[in-house]
C-alpha positions as CSV (number, residue, x, y, z in Angstrom):
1,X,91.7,95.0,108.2
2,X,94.5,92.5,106.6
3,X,96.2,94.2,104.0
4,X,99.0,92.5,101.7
5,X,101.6,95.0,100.2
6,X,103.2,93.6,97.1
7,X,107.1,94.9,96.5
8,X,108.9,96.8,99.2
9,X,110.3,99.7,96.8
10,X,109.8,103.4,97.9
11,X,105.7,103.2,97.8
12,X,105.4,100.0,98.8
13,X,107.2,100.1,102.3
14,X,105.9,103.5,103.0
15,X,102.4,102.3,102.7
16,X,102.9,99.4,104.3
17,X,104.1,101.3,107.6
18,X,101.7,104.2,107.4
19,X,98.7,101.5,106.9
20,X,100.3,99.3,109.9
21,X,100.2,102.7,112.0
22,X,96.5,103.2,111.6
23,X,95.9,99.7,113.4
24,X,95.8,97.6,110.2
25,X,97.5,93.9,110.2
26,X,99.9,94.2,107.1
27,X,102.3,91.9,105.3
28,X,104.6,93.1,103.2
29,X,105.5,90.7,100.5
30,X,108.3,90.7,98.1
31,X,110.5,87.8,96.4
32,X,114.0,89.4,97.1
33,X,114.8,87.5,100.4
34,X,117.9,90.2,101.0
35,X,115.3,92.8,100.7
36,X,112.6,91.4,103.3
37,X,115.5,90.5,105.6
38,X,116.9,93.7,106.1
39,X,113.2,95.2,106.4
40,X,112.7,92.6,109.1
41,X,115.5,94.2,111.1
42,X,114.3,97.9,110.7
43,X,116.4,98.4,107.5
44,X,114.9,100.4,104.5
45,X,117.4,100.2,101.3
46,X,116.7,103.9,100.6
47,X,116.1,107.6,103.1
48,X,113.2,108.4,103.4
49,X,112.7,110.9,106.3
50,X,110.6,109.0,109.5
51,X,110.3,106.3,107.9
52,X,112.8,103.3,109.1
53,X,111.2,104.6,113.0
54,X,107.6,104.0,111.7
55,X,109.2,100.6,110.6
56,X,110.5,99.7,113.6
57,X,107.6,101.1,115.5
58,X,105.3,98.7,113.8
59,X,106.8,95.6,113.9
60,X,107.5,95.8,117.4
61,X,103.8,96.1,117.8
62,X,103.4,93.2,115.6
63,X,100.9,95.1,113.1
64,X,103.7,94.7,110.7
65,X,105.8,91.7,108.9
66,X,107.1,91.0,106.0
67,X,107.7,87.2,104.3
68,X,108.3,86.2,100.5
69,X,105.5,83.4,100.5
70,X,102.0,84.2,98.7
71,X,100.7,81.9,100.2
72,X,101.2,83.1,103.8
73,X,100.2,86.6,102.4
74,X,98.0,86.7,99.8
75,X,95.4,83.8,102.3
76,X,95.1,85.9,104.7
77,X,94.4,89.3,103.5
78,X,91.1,91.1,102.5
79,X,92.7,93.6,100.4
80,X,96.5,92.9,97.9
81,X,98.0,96.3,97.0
82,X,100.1,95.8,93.7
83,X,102.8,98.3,94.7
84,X,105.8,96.5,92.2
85,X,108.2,98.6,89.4
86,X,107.0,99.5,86.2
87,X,110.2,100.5,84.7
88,X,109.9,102.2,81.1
89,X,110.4,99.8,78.2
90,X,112.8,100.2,75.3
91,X,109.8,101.9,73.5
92,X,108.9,104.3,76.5
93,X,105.9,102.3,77.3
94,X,105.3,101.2,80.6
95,X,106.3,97.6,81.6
96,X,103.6,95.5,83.1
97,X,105.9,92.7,83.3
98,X,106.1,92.9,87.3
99,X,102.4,93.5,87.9
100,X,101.3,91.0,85.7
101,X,103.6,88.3,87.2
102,X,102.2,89.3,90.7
103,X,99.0,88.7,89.6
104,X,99.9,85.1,88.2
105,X,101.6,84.7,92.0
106,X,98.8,85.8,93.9
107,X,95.8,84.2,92.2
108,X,96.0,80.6,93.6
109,X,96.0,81.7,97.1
110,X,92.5,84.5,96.7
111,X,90.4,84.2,99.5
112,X,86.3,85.3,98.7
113,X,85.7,88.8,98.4
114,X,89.1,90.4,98.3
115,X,90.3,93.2,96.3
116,X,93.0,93.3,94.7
117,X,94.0,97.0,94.0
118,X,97.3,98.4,91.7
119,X,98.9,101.1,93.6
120,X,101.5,100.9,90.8
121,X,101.8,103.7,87.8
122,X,100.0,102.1,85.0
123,X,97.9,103.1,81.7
124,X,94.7,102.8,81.1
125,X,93.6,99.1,80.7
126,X,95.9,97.6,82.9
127,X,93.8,96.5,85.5
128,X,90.9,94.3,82.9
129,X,94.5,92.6,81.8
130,X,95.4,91.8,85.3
131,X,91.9,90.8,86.5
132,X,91.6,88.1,83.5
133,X,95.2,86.5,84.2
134,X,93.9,85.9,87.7
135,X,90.6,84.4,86.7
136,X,92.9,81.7,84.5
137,X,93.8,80.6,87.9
138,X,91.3,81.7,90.8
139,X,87.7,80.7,90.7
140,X,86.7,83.2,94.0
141,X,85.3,86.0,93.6
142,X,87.3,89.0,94.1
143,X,87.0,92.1,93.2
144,X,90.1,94.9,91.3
145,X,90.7,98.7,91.9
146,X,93.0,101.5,91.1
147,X,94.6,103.4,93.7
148,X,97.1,105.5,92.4
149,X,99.7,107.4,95.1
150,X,100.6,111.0,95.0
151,X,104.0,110.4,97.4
152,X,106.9,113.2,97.2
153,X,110.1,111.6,98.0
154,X,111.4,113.3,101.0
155,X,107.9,113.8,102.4
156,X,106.6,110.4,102.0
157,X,105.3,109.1,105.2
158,X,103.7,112.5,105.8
159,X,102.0,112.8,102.2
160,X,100.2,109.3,103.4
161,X,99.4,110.4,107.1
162,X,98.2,114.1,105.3
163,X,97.0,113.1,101.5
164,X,95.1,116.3,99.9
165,X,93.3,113.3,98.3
166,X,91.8,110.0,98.2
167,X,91.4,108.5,94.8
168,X,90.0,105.0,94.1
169,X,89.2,103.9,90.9
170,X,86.2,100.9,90.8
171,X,83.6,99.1,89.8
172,X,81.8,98.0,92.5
173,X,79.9,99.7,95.6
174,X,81.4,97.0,97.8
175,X,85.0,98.0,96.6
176,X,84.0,101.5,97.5
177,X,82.5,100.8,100.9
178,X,85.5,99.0,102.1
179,X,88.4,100.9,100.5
180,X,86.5,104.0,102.1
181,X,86.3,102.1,105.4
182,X,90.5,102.0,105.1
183,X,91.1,105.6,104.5
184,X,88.0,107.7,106.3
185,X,90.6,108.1,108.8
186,X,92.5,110.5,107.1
187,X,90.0,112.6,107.0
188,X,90.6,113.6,103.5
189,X,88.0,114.3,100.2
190,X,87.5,110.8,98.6
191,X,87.3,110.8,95.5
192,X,85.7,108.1,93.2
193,X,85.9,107.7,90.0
194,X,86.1,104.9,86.9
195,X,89.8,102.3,87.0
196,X,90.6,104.2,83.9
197,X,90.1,107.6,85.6
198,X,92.0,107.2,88.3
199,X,95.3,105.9,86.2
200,X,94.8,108.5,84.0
201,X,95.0,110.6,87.5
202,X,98.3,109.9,88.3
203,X,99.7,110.6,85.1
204,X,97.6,113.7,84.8
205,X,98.8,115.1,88.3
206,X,102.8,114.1,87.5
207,X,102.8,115.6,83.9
208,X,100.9,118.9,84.6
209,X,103.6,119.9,87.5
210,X,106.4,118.6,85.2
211,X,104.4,121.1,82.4
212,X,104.9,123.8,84.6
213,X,108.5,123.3,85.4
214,X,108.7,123.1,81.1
215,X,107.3,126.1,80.4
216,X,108.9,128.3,83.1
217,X,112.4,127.3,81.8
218,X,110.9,127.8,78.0
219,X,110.2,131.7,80.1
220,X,113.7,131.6,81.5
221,X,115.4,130.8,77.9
222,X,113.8,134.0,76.7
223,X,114.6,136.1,80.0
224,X,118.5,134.7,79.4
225,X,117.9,136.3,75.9
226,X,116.4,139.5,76.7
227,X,117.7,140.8,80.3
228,X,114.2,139.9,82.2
229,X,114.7,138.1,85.4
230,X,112.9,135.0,85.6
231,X,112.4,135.3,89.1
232,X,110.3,138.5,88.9
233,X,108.4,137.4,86.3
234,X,107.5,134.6,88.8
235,X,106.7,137.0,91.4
236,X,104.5,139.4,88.9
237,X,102.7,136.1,86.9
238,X,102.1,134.6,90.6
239,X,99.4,137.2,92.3
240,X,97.4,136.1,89.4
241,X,95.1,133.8,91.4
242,X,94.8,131.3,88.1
243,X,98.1,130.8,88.2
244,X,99.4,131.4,92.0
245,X,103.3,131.5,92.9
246,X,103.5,127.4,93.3
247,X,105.7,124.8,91.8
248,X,108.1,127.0,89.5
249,X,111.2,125.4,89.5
250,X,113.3,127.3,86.7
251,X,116.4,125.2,86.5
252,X,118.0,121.8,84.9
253,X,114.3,120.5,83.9
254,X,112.6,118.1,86.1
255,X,114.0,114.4,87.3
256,X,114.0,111.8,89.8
257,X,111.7,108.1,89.5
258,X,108.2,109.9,88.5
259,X,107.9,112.6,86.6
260,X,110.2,111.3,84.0
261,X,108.9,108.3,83.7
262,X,105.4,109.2,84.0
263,X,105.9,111.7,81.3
264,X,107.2,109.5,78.9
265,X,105.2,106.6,79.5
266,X,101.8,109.2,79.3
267,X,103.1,110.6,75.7
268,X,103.9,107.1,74.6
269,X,100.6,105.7,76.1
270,X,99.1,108.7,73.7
271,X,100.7,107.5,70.2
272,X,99.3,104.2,70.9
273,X,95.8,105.7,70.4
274,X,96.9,107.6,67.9
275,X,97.7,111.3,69.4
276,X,101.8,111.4,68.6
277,X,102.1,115.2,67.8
278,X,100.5,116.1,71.1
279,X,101.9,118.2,74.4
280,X,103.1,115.3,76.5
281,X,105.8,114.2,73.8
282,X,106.7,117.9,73.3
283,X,107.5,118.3,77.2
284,X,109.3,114.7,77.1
285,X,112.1,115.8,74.3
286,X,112.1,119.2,75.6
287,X,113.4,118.1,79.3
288,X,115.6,115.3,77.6
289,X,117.8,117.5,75.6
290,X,117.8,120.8,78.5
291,X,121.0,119.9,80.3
292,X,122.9,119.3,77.6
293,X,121.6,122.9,75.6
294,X,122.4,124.5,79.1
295,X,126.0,123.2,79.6
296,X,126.7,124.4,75.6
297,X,125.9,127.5,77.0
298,X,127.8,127.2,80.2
299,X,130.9,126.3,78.6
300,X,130.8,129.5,76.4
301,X,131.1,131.5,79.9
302,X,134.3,129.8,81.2
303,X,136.2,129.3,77.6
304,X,135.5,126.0,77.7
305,X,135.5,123.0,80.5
306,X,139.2,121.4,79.6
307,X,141.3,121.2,82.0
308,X,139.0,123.3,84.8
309,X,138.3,122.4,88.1
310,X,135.1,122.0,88.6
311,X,132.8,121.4,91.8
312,X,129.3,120.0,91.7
313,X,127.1,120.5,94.5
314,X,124.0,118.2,94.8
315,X,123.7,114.9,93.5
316,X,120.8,113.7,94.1
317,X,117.8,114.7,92.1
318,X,116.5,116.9,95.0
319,X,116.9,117.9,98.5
320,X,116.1,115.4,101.6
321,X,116.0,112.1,99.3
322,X,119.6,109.8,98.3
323,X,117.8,108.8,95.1
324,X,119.8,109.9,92.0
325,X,117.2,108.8,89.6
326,X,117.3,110.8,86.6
327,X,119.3,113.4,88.5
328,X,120.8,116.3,87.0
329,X,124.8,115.0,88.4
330,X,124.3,111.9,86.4
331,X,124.5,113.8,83.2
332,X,126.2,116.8,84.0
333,X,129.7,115.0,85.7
334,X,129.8,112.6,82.5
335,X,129.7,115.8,80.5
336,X,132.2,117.7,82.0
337,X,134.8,114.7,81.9
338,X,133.9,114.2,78.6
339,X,135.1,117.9,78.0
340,X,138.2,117.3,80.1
341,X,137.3,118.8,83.3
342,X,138.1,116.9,86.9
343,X,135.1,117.1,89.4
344,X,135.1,117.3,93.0
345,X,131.9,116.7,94.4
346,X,129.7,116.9,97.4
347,X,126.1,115.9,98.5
348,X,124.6,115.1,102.2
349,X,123.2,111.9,101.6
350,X,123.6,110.8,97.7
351,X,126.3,108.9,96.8
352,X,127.5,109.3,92.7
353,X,129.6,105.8,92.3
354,X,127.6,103.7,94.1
355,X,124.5,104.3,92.2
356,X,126.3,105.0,88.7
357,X,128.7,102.2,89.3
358,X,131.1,104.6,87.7
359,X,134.6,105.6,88.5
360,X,136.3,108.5,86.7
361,X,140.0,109.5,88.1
362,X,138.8,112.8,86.9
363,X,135.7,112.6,89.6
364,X,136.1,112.9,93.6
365,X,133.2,112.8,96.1
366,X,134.1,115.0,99.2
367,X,132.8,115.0,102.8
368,X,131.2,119.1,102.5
369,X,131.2,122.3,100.6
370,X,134.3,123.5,101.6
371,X,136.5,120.6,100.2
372,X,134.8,120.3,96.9
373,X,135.3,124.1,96.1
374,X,138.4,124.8,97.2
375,X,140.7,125.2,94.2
376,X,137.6,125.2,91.5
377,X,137.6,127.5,88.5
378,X,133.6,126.9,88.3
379,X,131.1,125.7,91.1
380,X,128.1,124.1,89.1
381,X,124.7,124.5,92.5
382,X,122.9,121.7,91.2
383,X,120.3,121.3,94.0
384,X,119.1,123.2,96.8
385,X,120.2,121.2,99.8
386,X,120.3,123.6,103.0
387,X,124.0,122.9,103.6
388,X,124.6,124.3,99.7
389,X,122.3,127.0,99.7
390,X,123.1,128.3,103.2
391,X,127.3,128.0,102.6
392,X,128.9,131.4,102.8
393,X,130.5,131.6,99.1
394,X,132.0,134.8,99.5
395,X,133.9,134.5,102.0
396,X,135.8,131.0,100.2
397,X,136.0,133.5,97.3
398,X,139.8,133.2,95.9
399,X,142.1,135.5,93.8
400,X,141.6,133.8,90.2
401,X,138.6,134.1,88.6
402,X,136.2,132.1,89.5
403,X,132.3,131.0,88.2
404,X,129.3,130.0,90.2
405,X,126.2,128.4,87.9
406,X,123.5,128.7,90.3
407,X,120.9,126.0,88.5
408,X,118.5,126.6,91.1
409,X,118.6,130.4,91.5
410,X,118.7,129.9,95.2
411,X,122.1,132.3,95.7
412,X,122.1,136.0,95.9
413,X,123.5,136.9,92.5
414,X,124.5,140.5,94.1
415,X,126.4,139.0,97.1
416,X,127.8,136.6,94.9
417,X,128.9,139.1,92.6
418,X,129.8,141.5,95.1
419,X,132.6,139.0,96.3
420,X,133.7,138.8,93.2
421,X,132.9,135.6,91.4
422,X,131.3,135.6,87.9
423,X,127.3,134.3,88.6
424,X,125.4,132.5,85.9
425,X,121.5,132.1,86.9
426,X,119.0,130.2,84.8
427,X,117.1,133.1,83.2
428,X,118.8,135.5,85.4
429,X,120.9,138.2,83.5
């Protein structure tokens, strides 16, 4: 098949080079000319783990370009995956902006029969929207569909090879046929479904796991309070076979470019039809105001931030991905300046002033562990990279006091102890 892949962000190029693998011709196509010539050359703008090989791979086998004309892409190709931003509005709703100019781009250049499918995040409705701007200005019949991802950065490529699911969201059996013709390969359930369905899919998936994550750290406020450890209680509530051991992640709440986003845009999509007081916008100011009720807390353990020296460990939002999105370093360094702490900082990959454009003289990013600690009065763990997790603490322990904050529970709080430093858990007493 000839597939078109419209925007070269995170789900975009990943798609594009996973579909390329399978033996499909595919174009990628986006208007940044910067962006499509650094793809030509193997470049991806972000880490993602395989991935710029799989590039390379398939461009050298020619199943693979990328160009910023429609009209070279959009002529050739029996199915146009709408794979562009939707960025959160002012009002938390999801902007259409770039999906709905993409449609306007691609509609002169139709060829009969194609489908054009949104891979991108979007409520309810968007598709009918998209479908009559494109019949202002096509007079071919085509054909739309929803086919929402379920990609974890840092496991991308192999989430697309190995997808627990297929889901496509249609209309017509002809839709269905082909779309099921591109994916039997994966050997995967298929599921199909209404458009509407399948968008309400992939905010159902993202805002159930970011539910869970809520309500274990609602479990861990109350352990802090009455000398339960939230990790046992994980252990005890996880044999149940309704709930299972799975996706508890007590800590800073939940972040990077999804489950925030999808979050608010799902309870925002819900006052819109009238359901404001429901779960989804409970979850979204819950997670919002966490870090900041946490460090309140944190700061009443050391007597207060000012003039401390403080390490952070982890900056992006979590392990084996640079992306800082909505990470928990982007609010917790601006808090501890703010307090009057300086920061020395490490991560692997993430980088804190090149994606905050920030500079603090109270903030320096170090090359490992070692170097951000030494000297600290408090270590804030804020994600579980291996080279963090794995360091040996104890044996960097020095002769002043000294506090770990362990956001992730991943540290031993009886070694840690043991070697003397104080050890603050999330709902670990």
């Amino acid at each position: 098949m000839t597939i078109t892949i419209i925007g070269t962000g995170f789900v975009g190029v990943v798609s594009a080079a996973v579909y390329a693998s399978l033996g499909n011709r595919v174009i990628g196509l986006d208007i940044d000319q910067n962006k499509i010539n650094k793809l030509k050359k193997g470049q991806v703008p972000f880490f993602e783990a395989d991935l710029e090989e799989l590039l390379i791979e398939q461009q050298k086998a020619k199943r693979l370009t990328f160009t910023t004309s429609y009209q070279e892409a959009i002529s050739q190709s029996e199915i146009i995956v709408i794979a562009v931003g939707t960025p959160s509005a002012p009002d938390e709703t999801a902007d259409l902006r770039y999906v709905m100019k993409s449609a306007e781009s691609l509609a002169p250049y139709l060829q009969k029969d194609a489908i054009v499918a949104i891979k991108s995040t979007v409520p309810p409705g968007t598709l009918e929207k998209l479908i009559k701007k494109i019949k202002k200005q096509s007079k071919v019949k085509f054909y739309g569909a929803s086919l929402p991802e379920f990609l974890r950065e840092g496991s991308a490529v192999y989430d697309t090879l190995h997808p627990d699911r297929i889901v496509i969201g249609a209309q017509d059996d002809f839709v269905f046929k082909k779309l099921d013709q591109l994916y039997e390969v994966f050997k995967a359930p298929i599921v199909h479904c209404s458009v509407a369905s399948a968008q309400m899919a992939k905010y159902t998936a993202n805002t159930y796991l970011a539910t869970r994550i809520t309500f274990i750290n609602e479990i861990a406020n109350l352990c802090q309070k009455n000398g339960a450890d939230i990790e046992e209680v994980i252990n005890a509530i996880g044999l149940d076979q309704r709930i299972g051991q799975h996706y508890w992640y007590p800590g800073l709440g939940y972040g990077g470019s999804c489950f925030p986003k999808d979050v608010k845009e799902l309870a925002a999509y819900s006052r819109t039809v009238g359901e404001e007081g429901n779960l989804m916008n409970k979850i979204n100011e819950i997670n919002k105001q966490r870090i900041f009720d946490l460090l309140i807390d944190f700061e009443k353990k050391v007597n207060g931030f000012a003039d401390k020296k403080i390490a952070v460990l982890g900056l992006s939002f979590k392990p084996n991905t640079d992306d800082m999105r909505e990470a928990p370093s982007t609010k917790v360094i601006p808090y501890l300046i703010s307090k009057g702490a300086s920061i020395k900082s490490y991560d692997p990959m993430a980088n804190y002033e090149e994606f905050t454009n920030e500079k603090h003289k109270e903030h320096q990013q170090v090359a490992n562990v070692k170097q951000a600690i030494k000297g600290a009065d408090a270590i804030f763990l804020l994600v579980e990279w291996p080279k963090i997790v794995n360091f040996p603490f104890p044996e960097f322990k020095e002769k002043r006091p000294q506090t770990i904050f362990d956001c992730r529970n991943q540290l031993d709080p009886d070694e840690i102890k043991k070697a003397g430093y104080q050890y603050v858990g999330i709902g670990r007493s």
